[in-house]
Each structure stands twice: as structure tokens, then as C-alpha cells.
N, C-alpha and C positions, 0 to 999 in steps of 0.2 A: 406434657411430662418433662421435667428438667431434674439434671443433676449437677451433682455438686462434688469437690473434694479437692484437698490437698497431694501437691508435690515437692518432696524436700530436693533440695539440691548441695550436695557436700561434694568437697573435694580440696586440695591442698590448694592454697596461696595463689593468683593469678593466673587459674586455668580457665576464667572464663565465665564462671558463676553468675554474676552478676549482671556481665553484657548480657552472657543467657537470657537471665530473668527479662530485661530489657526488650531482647528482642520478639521472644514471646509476646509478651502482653502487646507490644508494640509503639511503646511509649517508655520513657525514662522514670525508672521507679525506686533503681537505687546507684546508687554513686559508684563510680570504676574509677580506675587510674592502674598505672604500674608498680604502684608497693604493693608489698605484704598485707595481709589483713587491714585493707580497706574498709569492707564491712565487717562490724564489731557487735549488730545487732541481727536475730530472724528477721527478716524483712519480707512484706510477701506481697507479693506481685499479682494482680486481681486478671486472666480473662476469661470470656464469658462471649461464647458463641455455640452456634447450632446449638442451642436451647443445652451448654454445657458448660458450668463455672470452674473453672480450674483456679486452684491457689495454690502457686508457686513458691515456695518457703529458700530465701537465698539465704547462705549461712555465712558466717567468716570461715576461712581459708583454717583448715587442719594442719597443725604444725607444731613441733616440738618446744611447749614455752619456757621462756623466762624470769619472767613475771606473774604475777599475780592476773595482770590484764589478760596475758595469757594462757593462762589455765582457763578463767574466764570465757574467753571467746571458745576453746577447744568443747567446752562444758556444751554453752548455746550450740554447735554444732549439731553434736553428737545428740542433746539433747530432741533436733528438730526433726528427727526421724519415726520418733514416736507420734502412732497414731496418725499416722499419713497413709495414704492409697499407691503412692508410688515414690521410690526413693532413686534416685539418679545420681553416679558416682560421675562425676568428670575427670576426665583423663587427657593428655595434650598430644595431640600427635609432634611427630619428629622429636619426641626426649622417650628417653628410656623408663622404662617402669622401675622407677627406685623404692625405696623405703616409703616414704611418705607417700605412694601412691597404694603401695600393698599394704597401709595402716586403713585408707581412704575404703580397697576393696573388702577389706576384713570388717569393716562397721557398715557397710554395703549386706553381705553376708549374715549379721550375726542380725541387724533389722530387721532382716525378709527368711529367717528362719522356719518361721511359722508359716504353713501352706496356705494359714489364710491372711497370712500379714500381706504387708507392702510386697506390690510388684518390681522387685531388684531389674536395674536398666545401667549398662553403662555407655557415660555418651563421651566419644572421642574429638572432641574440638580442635578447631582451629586447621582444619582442613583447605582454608584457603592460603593458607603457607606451605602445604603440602602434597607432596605428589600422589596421584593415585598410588601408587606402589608400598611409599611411606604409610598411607593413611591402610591397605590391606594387614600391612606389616604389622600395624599397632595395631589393630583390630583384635590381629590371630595372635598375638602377643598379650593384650588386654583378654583374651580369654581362655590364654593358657596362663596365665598370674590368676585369675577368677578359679579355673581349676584345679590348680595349684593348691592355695591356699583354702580353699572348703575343702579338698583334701584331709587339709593338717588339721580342721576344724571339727570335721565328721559331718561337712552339710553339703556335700556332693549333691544330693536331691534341691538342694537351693542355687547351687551352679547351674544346673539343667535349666533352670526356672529365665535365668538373666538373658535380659535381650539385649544387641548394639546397636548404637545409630552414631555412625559421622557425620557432623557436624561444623557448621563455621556461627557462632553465635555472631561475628561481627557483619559478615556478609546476609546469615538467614538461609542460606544454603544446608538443607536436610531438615532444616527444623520442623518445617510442615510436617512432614513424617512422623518424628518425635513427641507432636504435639498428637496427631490424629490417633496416634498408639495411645497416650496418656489416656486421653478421652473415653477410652473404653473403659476405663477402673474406676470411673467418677460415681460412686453409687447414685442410685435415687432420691432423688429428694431434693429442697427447695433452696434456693441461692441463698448462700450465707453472705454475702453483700450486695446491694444493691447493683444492677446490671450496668451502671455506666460507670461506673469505681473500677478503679487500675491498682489502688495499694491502702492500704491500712494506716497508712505513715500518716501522725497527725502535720499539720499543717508547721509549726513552729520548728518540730525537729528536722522535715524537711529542707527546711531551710538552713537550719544549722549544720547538716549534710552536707547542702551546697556550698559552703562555704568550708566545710573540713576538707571537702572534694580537693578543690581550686588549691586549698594550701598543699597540703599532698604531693599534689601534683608538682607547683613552683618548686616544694621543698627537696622533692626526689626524695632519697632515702636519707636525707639527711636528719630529718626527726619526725617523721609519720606519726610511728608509737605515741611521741611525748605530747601530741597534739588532741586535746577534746575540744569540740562547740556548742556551746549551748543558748539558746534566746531566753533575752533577760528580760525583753521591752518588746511586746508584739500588742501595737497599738496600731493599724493600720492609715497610713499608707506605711507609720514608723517601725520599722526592726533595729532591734541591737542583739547583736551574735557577738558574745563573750568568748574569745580564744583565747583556751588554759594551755600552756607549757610546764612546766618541771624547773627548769633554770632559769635564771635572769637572762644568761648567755645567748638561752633559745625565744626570751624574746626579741631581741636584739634581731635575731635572722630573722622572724616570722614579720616585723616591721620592715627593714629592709633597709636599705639605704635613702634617707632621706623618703622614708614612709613610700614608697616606690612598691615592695613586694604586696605590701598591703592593701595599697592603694589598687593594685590590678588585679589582686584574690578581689577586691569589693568591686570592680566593673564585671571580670568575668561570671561573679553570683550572681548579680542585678541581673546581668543578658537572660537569664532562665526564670527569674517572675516577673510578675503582672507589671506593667509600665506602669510609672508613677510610683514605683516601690521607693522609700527611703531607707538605706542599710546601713548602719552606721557598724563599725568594728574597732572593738576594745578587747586590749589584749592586759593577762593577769598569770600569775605565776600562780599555781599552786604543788610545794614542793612535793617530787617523789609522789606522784598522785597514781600512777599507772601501775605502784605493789603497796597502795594502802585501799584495802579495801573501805575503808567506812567512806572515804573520797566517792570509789566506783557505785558501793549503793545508791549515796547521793547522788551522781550522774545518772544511774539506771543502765548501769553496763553490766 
């Protein structure tokens, strides 16, 4: 007998989501760094043990947009909570429950409504930066905001329902636990992927992933946003990953000095596939492309 089902994972901008998913499955399945909505698409994270598939839904970071691409990502969010088994709100230990995190528990809340919907969980991350005392603190703090605000909602019976678990997604510390709870909500029924598959992610965007990763990362916050990747040329061993800016200006930094920036976003991508991989990277302006949506459809964002 085997089961199967999904776990959405929301929560604001850099709490962890995505190392999450990562550490989970137990293999790298979607892109981290330290900006803001790094991931831009559902991504889902495949595993599948003691005869039990879990699919992990990682989402972009919740947060108040500006953009068009913005709104966008807030949509896919919000969106990946329907029709899931269990919905996980992330919360960061040692920072205070602000706005953005009381927006994260209130679509926590209004998901798992329903006695027979999603199982509401919030999980407090990043526990290996923090003391036991800090991580009690936020705990009973994360479930007095959880109280709090079904409260003001009228879903006090769906506060009752929510469970916690602390957490370190980058060490794996709690996650056992978190994982072995999920497991119980996975209904009956037959694996919807195949049992050695870790992600959904077709092969070409992944790659173009790794390579938005790497710039991200070089770029810091200097232009995250203005950066998409896409494969234009996936002939194997040959790839070409198209990187779109918004200004001339911003191609200019994404090159680098003396093709330098560039040159080390295309070693660091290569280190993560198959040897013998050829990447080549071409960089292209397309203006204002992250508040024109007919751009974003074409993308697939």
C-alpha cells in the first residue's frame, strides 16, 4: 500500500523555503541565495520513502510588490496552497513577528479553514543561529500571532488544529520530525512520480536556474529582479542560457569587467552538471520586461 501527496511551503522572502525543500528531499532541487524572491516559480520537490511520496510545493517569498513580476510571484504563492494535504508557514527565529509574517499566518489560516482541508503547521527555522531560549520564545510568540489573528478572523477552531516544529533547514536538525508528521496526511493511493525522481523541474530550466542562481548571488542585491534565464540552444553536450536585463547599464555589470563576472557565474553553473557539459552565456537586454506582462507570459512566469 503507498501514498502519496503534496506540501505547500509559503512564507516571506529568505526564511528558508527553499533550503527546506532541499534538505528534505535530500538533494538540490531549487535555487537559494540571499535576495528576495529568488524563486519565482512552484517548484516541487519529489520524496518518497517508507512506501510514502511527499511533494514538497516551494513558493516565492510573500511580499508587498512593485511590479507587475510582483504581483505575479505573490499570485503563484498564494496560489500553491490549494488542494494540498498539508500547508507549512515559515517563520525565522531571532526576528520579531512583523507584518509580513502575520500576512504569511493569515493565508496559513484562511487555506486550512476547512476541517477537512490542509493540515496548518508552522515551522520556525533557522534554529541553528539560535538559542534554545530565542527559539521557545518564538515558538510561543508564533502561536500567540496564530491566536491572535484567527481571532480577528473567526477561525479560532483552525488555531486549535496548527502544529510547530523548530527547525534548522540548513543543518537538517528537526526536520526528521516535520517530515514524519507530514507523512501521516499523505492519502492513499499510487505515486504520482516515479520513485527515483526528486523534482518536476524539466531539464533545460534547471539549468537556466543555475545559472540565474550564480548571478544573484555575484550580483547581491544590486539587480536580482531585473535578471531572467532562459535556454535557447540545448543540444547536448551544447547549452546556451540567454541572460535578460532591463538596461544596457545592467548588462554592463552582469558581464563584468573584462567578462570576469561572467566568466565565473559560467564555471560556478558548469561545477553542478554532468562533465563534459558545454555552457556558453549570452547576455540581451529586454527593456522594462519585469512590469510588461506579455514579456512575463512569454517567459512562463
Amino acid at each position: 500500500m503507498t501514498y502519496s501527496g503534496f506540501c505547500a511551503i509559503i512564507g516571506r522572502p529568505n526564511v528558508g523555503k527553499s533550503t527546506l525543500v532541499n534538505q528534505v528531499v535530500g538533494t538540490k532541487v531549487t535555487i537559494t541565495s540571499g535576495s528576495p524572491n529568488t524563486t519565482r516559480t512552484a517548484i516541487r520537490g519529489i520524496l518518497t520513502e517508507d512506501e510514502v511520496q511527499i511533494i514538497f510545493v516551494d513558493t516565492p517569498g510573500l511580499h508587498r510588490p512593485k511590479t507587475s513580476l510582483g504581483h505575479r510571484l505573490n499570485k503563484t504563492a498564494k496560489a500553491s496552497v490549494d488542494g494540498v494535504e498539508v500547508v507549512l508557514a515559515v517563520l525565522e527565529a531571532g526576528k520579531d513577528i512583523g507584518p509580513g509574517d502575520r500576512n504569511v499566518i493569515s493565508i496559513l489560516l484562511d487555506s486550512c479553514r476547512s476541517a477537512k482541508g490542509p493540515q496548518p503547521c508552522v515551522v520556525v527555522n533557522k534554529m541553528d543561529r539560535s538559542s534554545r531560549e530565542i527559539i521557545a520564545a518564538q515558538l510561543l510568540a508564533a502561536q500567540q500571532a496564530v491566536e491572535g489573528i484567527a481571532a480577528e478572523k473567526g477561525l479560532t477552531a483552525v488555531a486549535t488544529r496548527v502544529e510547530y516544529f523548530p527547525v534548522s533547514a540548513k543543518t537538517g536538525e528537526g526536520t526528521a520530525s516535520l517530515v514524519r508528521f507530514i507523512k501521516k496526511f499523505m492519502p492513499e493511493g499510487e505515486y504520482l512520480f516515479p520513485e527515483d525522481e526528486v523534482s518536476d523541474i524539466p531539464e533545460a530550466q534547471w539549468v537556466a536556474e543555475l545559472v540565474r542562481e550564480q548571478l544573484v548571488r555575484k550580483t547581491k542585491q544590486e539587480l536580482p529582479h531585473a535578471i531572467h534565464c532562459r535556454v535557447t540552444e540545448f543540444e547536448w553536450p551544447h547549452v546556451t542560457v540567454e541572460i535578460l536585463v532591463e538596461r544596457e547599464s545592467q548588462k554592463g555589470m552582469v558581464i563584468g569587467k573584462g567578462g570576469q563576472l561572467l566568466k565565473d557565474v559560467g564555471i560556478a553553473a558548469r561545477r553542478q552538471l554532468p562533465e563534459g557539459t558545454y555552457l556558453e552565456l549570452k547576455v540581451s537586454v529586454e527593456p522594462g520586461w519585469q512590469k510588461r506582462d506579455d514579456v512575463m507570459d512569454r517567459f512562463g512566469i
